[in-house]
N, C-alpha and C positions, 0 to 999 in steps of 0.2 A: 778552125778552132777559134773559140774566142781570146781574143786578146792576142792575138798572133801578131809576129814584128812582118812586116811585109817592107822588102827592100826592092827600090825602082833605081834602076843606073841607064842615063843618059849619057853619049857620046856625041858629039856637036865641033864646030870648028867655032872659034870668035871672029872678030871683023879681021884681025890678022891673019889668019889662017891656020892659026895652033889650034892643034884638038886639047877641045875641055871635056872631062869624065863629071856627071852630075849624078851625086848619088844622097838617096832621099831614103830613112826607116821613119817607118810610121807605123801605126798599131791601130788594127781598126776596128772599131766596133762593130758584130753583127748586124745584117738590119731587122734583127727580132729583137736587141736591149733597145736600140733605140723606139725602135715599135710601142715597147712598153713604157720606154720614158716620155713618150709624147701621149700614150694613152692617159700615163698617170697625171701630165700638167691640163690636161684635157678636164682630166675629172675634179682636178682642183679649183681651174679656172671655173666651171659649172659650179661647184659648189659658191663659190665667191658669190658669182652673179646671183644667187639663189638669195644669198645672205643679204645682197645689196638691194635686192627686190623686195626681200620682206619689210626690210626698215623702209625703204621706197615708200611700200603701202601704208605705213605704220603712221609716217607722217603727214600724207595726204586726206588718211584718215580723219587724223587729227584736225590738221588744218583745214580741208573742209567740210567733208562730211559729218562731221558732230557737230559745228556748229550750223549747219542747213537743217539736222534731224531736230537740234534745239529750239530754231526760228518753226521749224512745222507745227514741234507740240504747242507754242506758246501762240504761235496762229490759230491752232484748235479751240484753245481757250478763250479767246480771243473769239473767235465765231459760237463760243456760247454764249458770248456776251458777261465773260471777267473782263474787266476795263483795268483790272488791277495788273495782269500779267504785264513781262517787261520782257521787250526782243531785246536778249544780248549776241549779239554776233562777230566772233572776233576770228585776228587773222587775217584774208585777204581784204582788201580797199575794197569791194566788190559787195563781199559779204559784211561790213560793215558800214556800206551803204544801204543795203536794204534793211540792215536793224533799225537805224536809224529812220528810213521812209516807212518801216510798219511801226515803230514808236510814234511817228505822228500818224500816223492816220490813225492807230488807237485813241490820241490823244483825242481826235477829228470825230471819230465815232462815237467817244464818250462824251461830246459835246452836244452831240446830233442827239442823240439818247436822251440828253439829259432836256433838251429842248422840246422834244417829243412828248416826254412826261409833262413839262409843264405846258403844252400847249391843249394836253389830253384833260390835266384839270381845270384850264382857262376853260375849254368849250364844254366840258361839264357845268362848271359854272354856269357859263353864259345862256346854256340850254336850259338849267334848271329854273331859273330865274322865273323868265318867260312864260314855263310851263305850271309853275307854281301859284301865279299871276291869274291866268287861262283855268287854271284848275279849284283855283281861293273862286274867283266872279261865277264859275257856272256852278259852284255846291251853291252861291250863296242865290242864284236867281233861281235855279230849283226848289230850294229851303224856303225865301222869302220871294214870291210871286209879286209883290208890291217894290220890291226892289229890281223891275226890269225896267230899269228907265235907259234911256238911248245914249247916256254918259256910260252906265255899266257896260252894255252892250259894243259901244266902242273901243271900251278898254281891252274885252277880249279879242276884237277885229284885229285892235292896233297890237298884242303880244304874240297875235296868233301873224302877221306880218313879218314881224319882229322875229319870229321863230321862223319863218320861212327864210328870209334871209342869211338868219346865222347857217342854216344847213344848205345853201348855196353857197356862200361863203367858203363854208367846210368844201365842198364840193371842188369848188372850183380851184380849192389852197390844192385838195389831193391829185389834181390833174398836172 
């Protein structure tokens, strides 16, 4: 039955030789309540871990994966060529080393960008020039036949040279 007194009597002699009577009540638990008392810290202990796991994720989360998903969109933008966007990446030393290394090399890029434009209207310039030059001397020696003299004529030699070179030039900057 549960909760029964159960009595244990020992008889023994000590180091003298007198007999000792040892007698022990105890009450013992089935092993079906305990059964269930260990199922139930079972299920508690499970649940704990559960709870400890969620908040786990919750802040790993946080601390890194939102700010990686952050530094990606602002990378996106960033490769559409907004110079404006701004890596903030906080939290791990890690992660807020590489905010800081894609904020330069945006910086880096907006520079290159901005170098490219004005190197695309220098050599506009520089082409039109030349070509304008080339293109004013041959209307006017076709127009006026009396103006084909060996100065006009070298003028266009030396812009049409003059134009060869800037597009080697070109040439050899894009290699």
């Amino acid at each position: 039955k549960e909760n029964d007194l159960y009595t244990l009597v020992s008889f023994t002699e000590d180091h003298s030789g007198c007999s000792v009577m040892t007698v022990v009540d105890s009450r013992l638990i089935p092993f079906v309540t305990s059964s269930k008392l260990m199922s139930t810290q079972f299920i508690v202990i499970n649940f704990i871990i559960v709870i400890l796991s969620i908040i786990f994720t919750g802040v790993m989360y946080s601390q890194i994966v939102k700010p990686i998903t952050s530094l990606t969109k602002s990378a996106k933008e960033l490769a559409k060529g907004n110079y404006e966007t701004e890596f903030k990446g906080e939290g791990f030393d890690e992660i807020e080393e590489l905010s800081s290394t894609l904020n330069y090399a945006k910086e880096e890029l907006s520079k290159l960008d901005q170098y490219q434009k004005d190197i695309m209207a220098n050599v506009s310039h520089d082409l039109r020039t030349p070509l304008t030059l080339i293109t004013g001397y041959g209307e006017m020696l076709k127009d006026f036949p009396e103006e084909r003299t060996n100065e006009n004529i070298q003028i266009i030699v030396d812009e049409t040279k003059r134009l060869t070179t800037l597009v080697n030039d070109i040439l050899l900057l894009t290699q």
